[in-house]
SEDRENDO-35538 format. One record per atom (N, C-alpha, C): x, y, z; residue in one letter. Coordinates in steps of 0.001 Angstrom, whole numbers, padded with zeros to 6 digits, always signed. Each point is the difference from the previous one (the first is absolute). Example, Ala and Ser with C-alpha at 12.3 -4.5 7.8 and 13.67 -1.06 7.14 Angstrom:
BEGIN
+013190-005690+007800A -000890+001190+000000A +000900+001200+000000A -000350+001050-000720S +000820+001190+000060S -000770+001090+000730S 
***
This chain:
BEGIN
-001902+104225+005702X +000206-001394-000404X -001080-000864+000643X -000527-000511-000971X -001279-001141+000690X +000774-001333+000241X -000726-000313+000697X +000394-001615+000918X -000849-001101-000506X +000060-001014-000142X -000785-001460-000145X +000366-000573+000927X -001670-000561+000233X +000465-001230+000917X +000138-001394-000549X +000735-001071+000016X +000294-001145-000534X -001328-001028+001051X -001178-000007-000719X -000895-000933+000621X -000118-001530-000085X +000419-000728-000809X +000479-001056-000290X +001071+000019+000738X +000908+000436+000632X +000922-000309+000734X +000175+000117+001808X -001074+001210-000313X -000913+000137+001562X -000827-000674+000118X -000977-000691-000683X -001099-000809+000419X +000458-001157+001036X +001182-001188-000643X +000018-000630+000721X +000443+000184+001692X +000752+001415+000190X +000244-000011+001720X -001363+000737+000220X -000631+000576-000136X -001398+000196+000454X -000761-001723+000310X +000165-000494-000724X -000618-001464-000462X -000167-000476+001923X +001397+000081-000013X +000947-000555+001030X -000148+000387+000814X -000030+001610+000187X -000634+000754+001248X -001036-000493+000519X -001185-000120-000712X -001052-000423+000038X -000197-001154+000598X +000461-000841-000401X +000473-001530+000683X +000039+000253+000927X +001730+000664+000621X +000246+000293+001220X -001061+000047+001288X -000201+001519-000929X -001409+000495+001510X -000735-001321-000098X -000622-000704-000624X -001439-000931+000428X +000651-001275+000636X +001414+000338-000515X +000095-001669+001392X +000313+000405+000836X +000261+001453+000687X +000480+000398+000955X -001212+000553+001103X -000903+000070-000846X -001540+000340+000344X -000486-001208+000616X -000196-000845-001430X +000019-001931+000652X +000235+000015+001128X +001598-000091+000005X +000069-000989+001412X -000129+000750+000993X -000067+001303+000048X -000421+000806+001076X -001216-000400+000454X -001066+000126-000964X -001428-000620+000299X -000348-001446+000487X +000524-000782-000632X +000048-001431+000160X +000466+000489+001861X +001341-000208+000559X +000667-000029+000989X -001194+000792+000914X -001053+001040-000675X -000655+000915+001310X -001031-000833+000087X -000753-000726-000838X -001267-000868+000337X +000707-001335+000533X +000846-000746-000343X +000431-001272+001036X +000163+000524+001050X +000301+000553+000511X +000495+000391+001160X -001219+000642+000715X -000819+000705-000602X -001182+000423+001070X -001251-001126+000027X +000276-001428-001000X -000721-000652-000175X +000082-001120+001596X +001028+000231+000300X +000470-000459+001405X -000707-000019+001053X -000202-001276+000832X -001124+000375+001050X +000568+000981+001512X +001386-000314-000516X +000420+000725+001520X +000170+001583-000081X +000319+000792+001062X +000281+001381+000062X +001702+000135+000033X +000520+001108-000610X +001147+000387+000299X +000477+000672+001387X -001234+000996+000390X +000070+000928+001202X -000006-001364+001003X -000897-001210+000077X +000053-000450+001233X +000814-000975-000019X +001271-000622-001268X +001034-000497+000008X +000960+000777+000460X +000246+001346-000146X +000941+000448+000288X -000168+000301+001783X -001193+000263+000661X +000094+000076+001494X -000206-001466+000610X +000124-000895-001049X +000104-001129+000964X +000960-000395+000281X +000764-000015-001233X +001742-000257-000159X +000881+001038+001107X -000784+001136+000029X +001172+000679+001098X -000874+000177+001542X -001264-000737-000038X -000236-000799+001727X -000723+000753+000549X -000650+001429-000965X -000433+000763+000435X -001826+000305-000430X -000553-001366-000389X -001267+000039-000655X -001094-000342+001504X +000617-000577+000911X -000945-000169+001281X -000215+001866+000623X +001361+000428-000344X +000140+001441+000969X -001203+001094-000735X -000044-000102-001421X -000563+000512-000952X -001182+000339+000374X -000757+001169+000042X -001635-000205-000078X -000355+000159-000969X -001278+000224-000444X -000448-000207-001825X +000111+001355-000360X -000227+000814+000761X +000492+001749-000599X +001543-000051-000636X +001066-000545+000287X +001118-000179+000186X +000350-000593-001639X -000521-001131+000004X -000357-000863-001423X -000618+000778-001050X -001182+000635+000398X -000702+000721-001007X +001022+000949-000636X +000858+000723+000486X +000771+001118-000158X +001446-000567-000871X +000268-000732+000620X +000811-000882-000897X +000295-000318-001500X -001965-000546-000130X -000572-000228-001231X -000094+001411-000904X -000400+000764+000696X -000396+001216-000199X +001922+000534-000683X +000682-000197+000596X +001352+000441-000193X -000048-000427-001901X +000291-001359-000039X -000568-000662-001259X -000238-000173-000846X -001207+001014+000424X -001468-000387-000664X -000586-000827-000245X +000169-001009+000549X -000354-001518+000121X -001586+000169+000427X -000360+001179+000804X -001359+000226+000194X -000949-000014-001320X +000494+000553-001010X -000389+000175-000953X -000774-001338-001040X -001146+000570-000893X +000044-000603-000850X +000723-000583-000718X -000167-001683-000513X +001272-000180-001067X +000126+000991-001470X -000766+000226-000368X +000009+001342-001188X +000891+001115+000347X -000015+000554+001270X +000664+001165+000154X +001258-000262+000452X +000180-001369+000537X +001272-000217+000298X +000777-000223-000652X -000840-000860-001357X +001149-000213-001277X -000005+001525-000347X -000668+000564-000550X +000723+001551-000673X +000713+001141+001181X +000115-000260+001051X +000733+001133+000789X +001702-001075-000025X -000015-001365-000253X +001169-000770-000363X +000256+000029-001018X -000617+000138-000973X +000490+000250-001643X +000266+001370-000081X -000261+001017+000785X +000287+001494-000677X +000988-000180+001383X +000246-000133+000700X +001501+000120+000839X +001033-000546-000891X +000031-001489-000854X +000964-000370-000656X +000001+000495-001006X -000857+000835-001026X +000480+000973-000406X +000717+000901+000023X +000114+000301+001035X +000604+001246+000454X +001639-000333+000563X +000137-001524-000562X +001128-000460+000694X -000326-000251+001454X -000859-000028+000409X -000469+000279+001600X -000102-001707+000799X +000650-000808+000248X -000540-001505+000346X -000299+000413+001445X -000283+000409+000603X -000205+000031+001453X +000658-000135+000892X -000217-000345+001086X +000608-000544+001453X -000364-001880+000022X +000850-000766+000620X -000393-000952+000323X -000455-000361+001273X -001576-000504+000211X -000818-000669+001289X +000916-000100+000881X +000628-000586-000060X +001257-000883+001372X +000822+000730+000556X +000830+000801-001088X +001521+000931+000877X -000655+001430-000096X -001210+000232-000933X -000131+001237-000175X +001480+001048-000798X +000580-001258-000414X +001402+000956-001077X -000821+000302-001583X +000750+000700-000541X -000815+000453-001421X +000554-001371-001128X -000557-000386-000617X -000288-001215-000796X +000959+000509-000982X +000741+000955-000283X +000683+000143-000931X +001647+000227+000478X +000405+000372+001183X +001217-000364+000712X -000666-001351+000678X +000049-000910-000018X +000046-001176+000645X +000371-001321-001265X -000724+000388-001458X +000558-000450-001052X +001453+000341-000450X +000178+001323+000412X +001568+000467-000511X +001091-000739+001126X -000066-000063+001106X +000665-000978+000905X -000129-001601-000320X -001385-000059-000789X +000442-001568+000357X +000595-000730-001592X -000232+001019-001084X +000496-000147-001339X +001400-000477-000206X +000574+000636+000638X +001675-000235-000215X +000282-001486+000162X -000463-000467+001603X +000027-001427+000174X -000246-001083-000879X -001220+000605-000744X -000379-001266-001044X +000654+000369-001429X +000065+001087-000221X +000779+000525-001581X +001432-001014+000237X +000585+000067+000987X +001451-000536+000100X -000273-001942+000119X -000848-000381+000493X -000521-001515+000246X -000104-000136-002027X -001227+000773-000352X -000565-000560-001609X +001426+000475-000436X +000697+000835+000059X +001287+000177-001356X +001000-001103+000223X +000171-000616+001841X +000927-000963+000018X -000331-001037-000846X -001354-000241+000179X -000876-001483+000296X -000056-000250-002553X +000094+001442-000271X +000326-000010-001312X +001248-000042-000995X +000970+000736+001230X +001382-000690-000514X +000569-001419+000145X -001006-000440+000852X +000621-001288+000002X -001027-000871-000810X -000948+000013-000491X -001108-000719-000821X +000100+000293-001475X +000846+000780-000369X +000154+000854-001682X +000526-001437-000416X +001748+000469+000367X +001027-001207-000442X -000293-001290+000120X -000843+000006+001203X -000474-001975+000245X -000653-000338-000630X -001265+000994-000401X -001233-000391-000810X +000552+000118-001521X +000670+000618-000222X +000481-000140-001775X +001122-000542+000100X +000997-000742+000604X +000536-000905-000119X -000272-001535-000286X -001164+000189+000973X -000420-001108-000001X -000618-000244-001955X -000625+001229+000029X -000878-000472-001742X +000738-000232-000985X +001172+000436+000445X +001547+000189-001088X +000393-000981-000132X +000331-001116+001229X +000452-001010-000002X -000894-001174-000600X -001466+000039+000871X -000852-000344-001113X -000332-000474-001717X +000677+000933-000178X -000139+000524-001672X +001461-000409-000791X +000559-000271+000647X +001941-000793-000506X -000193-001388+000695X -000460-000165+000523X +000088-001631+000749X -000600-000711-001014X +000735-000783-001054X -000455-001177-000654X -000493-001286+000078X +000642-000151+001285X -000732-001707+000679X -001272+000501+000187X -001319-000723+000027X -001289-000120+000352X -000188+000263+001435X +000425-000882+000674X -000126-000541+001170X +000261+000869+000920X +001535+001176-000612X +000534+000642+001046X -001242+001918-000366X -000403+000028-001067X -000902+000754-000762X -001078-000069+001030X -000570-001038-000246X -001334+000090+000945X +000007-000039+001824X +001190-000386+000627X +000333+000732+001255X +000046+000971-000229X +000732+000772-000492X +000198+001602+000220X -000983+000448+000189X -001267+000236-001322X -001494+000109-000336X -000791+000094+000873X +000224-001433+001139X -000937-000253+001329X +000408+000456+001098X +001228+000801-000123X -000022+000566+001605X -000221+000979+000060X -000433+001596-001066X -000747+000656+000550X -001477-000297-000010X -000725-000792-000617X -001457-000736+000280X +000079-000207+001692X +001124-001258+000657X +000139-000013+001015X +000226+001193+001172X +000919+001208-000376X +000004+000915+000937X -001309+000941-000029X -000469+000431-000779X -001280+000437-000245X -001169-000698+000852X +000166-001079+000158X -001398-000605+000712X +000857-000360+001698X +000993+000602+000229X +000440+000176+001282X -000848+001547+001007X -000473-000209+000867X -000730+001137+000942X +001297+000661+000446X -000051+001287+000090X +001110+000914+000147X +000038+000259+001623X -000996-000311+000344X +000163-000735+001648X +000794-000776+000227X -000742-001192-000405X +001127-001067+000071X +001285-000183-000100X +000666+000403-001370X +001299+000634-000502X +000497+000724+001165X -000291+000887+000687X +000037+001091+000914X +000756-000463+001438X -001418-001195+000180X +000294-000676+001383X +001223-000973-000443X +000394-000464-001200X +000528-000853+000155X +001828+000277-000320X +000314+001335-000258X +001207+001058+000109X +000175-000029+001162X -000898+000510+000790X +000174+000090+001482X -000095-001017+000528X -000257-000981+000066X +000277-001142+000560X +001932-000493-000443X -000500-000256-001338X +001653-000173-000314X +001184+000751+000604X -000258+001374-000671X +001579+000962-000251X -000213+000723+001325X -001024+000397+000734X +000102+000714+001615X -000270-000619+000893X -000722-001463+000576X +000149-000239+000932X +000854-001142+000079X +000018-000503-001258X +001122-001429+000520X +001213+000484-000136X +000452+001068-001759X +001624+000252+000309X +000206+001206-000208X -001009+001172+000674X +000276+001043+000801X +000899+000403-001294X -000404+000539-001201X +000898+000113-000915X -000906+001900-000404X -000963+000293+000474X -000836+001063-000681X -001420-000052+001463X -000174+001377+000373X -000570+000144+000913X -001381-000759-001097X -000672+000100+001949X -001648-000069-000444X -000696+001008-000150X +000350+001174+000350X -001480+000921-000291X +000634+001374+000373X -000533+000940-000524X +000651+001545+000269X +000201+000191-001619X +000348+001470+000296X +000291+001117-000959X +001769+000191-000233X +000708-000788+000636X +001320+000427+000577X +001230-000530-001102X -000124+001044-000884X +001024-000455-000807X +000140-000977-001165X +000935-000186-000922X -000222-000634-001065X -000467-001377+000214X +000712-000617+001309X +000053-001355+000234X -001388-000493+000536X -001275+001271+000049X -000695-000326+000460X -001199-000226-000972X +000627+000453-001064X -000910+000620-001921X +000078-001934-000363X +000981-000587+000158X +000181-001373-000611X -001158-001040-000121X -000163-000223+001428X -000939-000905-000340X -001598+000356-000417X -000387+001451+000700X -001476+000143-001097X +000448+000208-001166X +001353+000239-000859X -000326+000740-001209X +000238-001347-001099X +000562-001274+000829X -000051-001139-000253X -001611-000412-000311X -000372+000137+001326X -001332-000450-000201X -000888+000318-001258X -000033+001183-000067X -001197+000892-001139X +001276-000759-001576X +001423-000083+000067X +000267-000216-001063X -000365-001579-001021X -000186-000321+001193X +000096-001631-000842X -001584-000019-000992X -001043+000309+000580X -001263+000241-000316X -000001+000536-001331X +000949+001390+000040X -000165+000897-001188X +001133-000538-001293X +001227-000344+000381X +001168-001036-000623X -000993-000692-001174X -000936-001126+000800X -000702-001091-000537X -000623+000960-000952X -000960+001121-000018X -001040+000569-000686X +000820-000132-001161X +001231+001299+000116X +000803+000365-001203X +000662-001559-000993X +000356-000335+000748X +000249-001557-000776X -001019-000671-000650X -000990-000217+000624X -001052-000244-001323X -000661+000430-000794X -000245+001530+000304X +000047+000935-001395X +000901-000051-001179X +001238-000294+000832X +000940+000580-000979X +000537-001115-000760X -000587-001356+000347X +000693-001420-000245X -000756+000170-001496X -001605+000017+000454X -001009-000354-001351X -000135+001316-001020X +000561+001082+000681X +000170+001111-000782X +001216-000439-000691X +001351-000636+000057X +000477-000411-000642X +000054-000646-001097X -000743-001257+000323X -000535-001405-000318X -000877+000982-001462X -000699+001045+000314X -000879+000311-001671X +000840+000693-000081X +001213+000794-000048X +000642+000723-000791X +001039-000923-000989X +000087-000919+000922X +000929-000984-000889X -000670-000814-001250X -001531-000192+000048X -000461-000521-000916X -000681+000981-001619X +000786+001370+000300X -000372+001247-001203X +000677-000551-001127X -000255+000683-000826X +000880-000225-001315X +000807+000427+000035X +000601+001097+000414X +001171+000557-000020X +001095-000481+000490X -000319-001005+001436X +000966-001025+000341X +000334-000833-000879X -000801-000795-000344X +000359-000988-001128X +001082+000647-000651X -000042+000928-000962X +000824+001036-001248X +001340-000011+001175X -000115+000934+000935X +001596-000178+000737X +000523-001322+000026X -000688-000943+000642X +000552-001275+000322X +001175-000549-001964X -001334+000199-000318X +000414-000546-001779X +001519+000856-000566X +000335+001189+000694X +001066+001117-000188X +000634-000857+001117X +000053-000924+000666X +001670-000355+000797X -000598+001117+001235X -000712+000382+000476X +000135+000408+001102X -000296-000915+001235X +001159-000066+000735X -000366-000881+001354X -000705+000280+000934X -000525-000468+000670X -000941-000325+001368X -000169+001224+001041X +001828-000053+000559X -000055+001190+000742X -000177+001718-000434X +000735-000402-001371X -000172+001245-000352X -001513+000374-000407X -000429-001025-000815X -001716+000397-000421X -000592+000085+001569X +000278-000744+000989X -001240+000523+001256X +000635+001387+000480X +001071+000130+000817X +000454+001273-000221X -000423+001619-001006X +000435-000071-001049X -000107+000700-000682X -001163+000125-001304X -000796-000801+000097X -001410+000336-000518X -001429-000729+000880X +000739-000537+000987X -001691-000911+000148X -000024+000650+001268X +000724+000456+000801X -000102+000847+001165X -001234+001026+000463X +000571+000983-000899X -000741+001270+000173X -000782-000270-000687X -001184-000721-000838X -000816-000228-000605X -000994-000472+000995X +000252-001397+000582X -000011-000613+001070X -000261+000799+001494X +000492+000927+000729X -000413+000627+000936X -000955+000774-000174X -000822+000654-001243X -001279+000735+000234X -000926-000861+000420X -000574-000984+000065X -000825-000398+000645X -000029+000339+001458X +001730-000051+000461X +000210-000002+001419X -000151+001796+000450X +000394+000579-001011X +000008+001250+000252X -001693+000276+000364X -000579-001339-000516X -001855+001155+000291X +000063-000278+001290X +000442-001152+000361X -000440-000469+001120X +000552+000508+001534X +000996+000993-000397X +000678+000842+000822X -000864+000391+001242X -001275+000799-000441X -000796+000471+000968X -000635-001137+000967X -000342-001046-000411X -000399-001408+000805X +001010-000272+000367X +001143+000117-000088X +000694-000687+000882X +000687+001100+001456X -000072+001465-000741X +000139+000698+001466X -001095-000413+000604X -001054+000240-000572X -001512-000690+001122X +000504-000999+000845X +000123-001502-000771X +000152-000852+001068X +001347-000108+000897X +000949+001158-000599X +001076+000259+001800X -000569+000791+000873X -001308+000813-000422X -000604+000892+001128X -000894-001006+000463X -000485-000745-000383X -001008-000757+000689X +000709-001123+001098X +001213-000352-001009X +000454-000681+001183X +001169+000483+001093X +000076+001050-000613X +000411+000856+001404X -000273+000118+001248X -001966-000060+000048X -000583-000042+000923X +000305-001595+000736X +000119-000941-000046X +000178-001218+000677X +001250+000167+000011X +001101+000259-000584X +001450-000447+000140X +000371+001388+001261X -000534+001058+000062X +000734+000996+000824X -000908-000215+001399X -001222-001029-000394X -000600-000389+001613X +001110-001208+000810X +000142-001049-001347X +001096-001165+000590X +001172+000564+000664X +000370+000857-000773X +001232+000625+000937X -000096+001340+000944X -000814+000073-000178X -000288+001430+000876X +000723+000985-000260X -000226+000353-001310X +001033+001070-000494X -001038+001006+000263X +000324+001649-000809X -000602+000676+000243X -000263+000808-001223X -001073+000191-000372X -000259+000315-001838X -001752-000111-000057X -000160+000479-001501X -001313+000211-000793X -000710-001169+000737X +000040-001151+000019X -000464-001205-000400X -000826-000352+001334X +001298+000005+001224X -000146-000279+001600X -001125+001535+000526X +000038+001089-000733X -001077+000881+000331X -001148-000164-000385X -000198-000427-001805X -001118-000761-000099X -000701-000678+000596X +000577-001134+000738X -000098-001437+000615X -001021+000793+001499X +001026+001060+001058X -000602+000206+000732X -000977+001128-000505X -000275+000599-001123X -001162+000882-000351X -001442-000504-000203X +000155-001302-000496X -001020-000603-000599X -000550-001189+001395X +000960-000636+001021X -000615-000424+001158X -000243+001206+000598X +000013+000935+000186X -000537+001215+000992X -000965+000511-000992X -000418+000116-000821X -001068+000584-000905X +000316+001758-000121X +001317-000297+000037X +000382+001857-000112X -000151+000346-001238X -001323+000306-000645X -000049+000652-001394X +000780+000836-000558X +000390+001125-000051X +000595+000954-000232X +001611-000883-000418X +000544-000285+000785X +000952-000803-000018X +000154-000962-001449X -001355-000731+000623X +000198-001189-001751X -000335+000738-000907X -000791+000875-000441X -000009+000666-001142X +001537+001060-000481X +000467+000223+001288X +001354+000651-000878X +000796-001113-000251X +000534-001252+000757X +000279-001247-000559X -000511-000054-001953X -001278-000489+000321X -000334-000267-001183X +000059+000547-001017X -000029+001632+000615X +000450+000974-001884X +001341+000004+000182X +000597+000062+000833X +001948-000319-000485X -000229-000898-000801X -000341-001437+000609X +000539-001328-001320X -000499+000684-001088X -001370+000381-000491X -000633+000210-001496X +000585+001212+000029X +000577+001040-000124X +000962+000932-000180X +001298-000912-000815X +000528-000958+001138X +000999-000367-000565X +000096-000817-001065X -000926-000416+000166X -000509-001486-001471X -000502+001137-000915X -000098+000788-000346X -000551+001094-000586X +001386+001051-000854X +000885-000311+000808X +001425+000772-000222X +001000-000716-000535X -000244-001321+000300X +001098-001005-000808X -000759-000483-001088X -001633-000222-000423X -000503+000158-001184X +000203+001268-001112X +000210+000786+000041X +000264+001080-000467X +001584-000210-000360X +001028-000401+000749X +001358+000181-000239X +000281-001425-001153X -001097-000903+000101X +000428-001186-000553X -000244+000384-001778X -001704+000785-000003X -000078+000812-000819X +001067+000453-001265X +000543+000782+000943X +001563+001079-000434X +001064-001028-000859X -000225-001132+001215X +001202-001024-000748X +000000-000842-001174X -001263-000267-000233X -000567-000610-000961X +000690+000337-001153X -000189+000812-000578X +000601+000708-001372X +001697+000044+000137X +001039-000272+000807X +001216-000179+000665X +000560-001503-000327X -001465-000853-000098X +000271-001685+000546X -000036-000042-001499X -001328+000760-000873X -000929-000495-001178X +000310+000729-000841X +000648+000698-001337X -000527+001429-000392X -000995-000124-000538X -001031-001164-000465X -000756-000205-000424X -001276+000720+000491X +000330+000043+001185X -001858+000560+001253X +000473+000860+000187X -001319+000776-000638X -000654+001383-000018X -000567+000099+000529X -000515+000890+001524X -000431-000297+000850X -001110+001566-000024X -000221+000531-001535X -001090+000333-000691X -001177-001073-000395X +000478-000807-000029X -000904-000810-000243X -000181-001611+000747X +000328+000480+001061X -000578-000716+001130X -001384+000450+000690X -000879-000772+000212X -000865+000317+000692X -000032+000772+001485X 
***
């Protein structure tokens, strides 16, 4: 019995593969030239920080480098770092000397549990808010809604940050300030990262509304006696969230990005706060496995959004997507 292969139906995950590897290549590359573009050394950050760069003689340093390969040409250093991460291989990190790939698996959990809080609580707020939006008939009360994720959006997630902790932990001691310790301790960063992301989804989903309501096909329901709730509900909905569905992957981005400031404000312990100290210590090895997790992961929820498309649409054929 002979076999066929269905190439039109394989092309596009090859397509995709393809994709994959070159942004994963990207930011690998990108992350190895910023970082060696740097005027400082890693070897003599790391013996200064532990007090031991006066004790040091330069044989001592050299060997170090040599550990490295920091001795090395930049040519040979990028390809003995590109064929290690091939190999799955990220190295050791400068500073603890732990392997760059258990030091991500310890600090993952911390932030996976911060972004899933910081998203259960930004889903319902942020599409409530567009919902309400979209039934509010007064003008007046329409265009508040509208402006407060504009307003939370142009709030610094610092700020937001410091200003939880000011409120809810030091004046009424209602939610610690800082630690890993328990649910009560998930609240206020997952607050923080939510309000930011809340706002995103709400104004996607307000003006993604706003043109679904102006199709023809609304009109025709409306003209059939169909009411408000039921037409947003039950046809303008799921029409309405693919836009949001692309935007899925940008918005895990910006809870990983702001992971990094919200798990420094509180001193939690996760992806973000290792970043933070990888990139002031110039521990290479380190930020580059940082950096291919996120594009891994923005890479993995593009692909799943993919899948959903045809779920939301039956219309998209995702044969004939580029």
């Amino acid at each position: 019995m002979s076999s066929t292969v269905d190439y039109p139906r394989l092309r596009p995950l090859l397509t995709r593969l393809g994709q994959a590897l070159f942004v994963l290549w990207a930011a690998f590359t990108l992350s190895f030239l910023i970082l060696y573009a740097l005027p400082s050394d890693p070897v003599t950050i790391m013996l200064s920080q532990s007090g031991e760069i006066s004790a040091a003689d330069q044989a001592q340093v050299e060997a170090l480098r040599a550990r490295y390969h920091l001795d090395q040409p930049l040519p040979v250093q990028y390809a003995i770092a590109l064929w290690q991460a091939v190999q799955l291989d990220l190295g050791q990190s400068i500073q603890s000397g732990q392997a760059v790939t258990q030091s991500l698996l310890q600090s993952l959990p911390g932030t996976a549990a911060l972004a899933g809080a910081a998203l259960l609580l930004a889903i319902p707020v942020g599409v409530g808010v567009a919902l309400l939006a979209s039934l509010v008939r007064n003008p007046r009360g329409q265009e508040a809604l509208l402006a407060l994720p504009s307003l939370a959006v142009s709030l610094p997630t610092f700020w937001v940050g410091l200003l939880l902790l000011q409120a809810l932990s030091f004046r009424l001691h209602v939610f610690p300030a800082m630690g890993n310790q328990g649910l009560a301790s998930l609240v206020l960063p997952a607050l923080t990262l939510a309000i930011p992301t809340a706002a995103v989804i709400a104004q996607v989903l307000s003006r993604s509304i706003a043109n679904v309501l102006r199709q023809p096909f609304v009109s025709a329901l409306r003209s059939k006696g169909v009411g408000p709730v039921r037409l947003l509900f039950g046809h303008v909905l799921h029409n309405a969230a693919i836009p949001l569905l692309t935007l899925a992957g940008g918005i895990i981005g910006n809870l990983l990005a702001g992971a990094v400031v919200t798990e420094t404000v509180f001193s939690r312990d996760g992806i973000g706060r290792l970043a933070q100290g990888a990139v002031a210590s110039q521990d290479i090895p380190v930020v580059q496995g940082v950096v291919l997790l996120a594009a891994l992961i923005y890479i993995l929820i593009n692909l799943l959004v993919d899948l959903l498309y045809p779920l939301l649409d039956p219309r998209i054929d995702l044969r004939k997507t580029p």
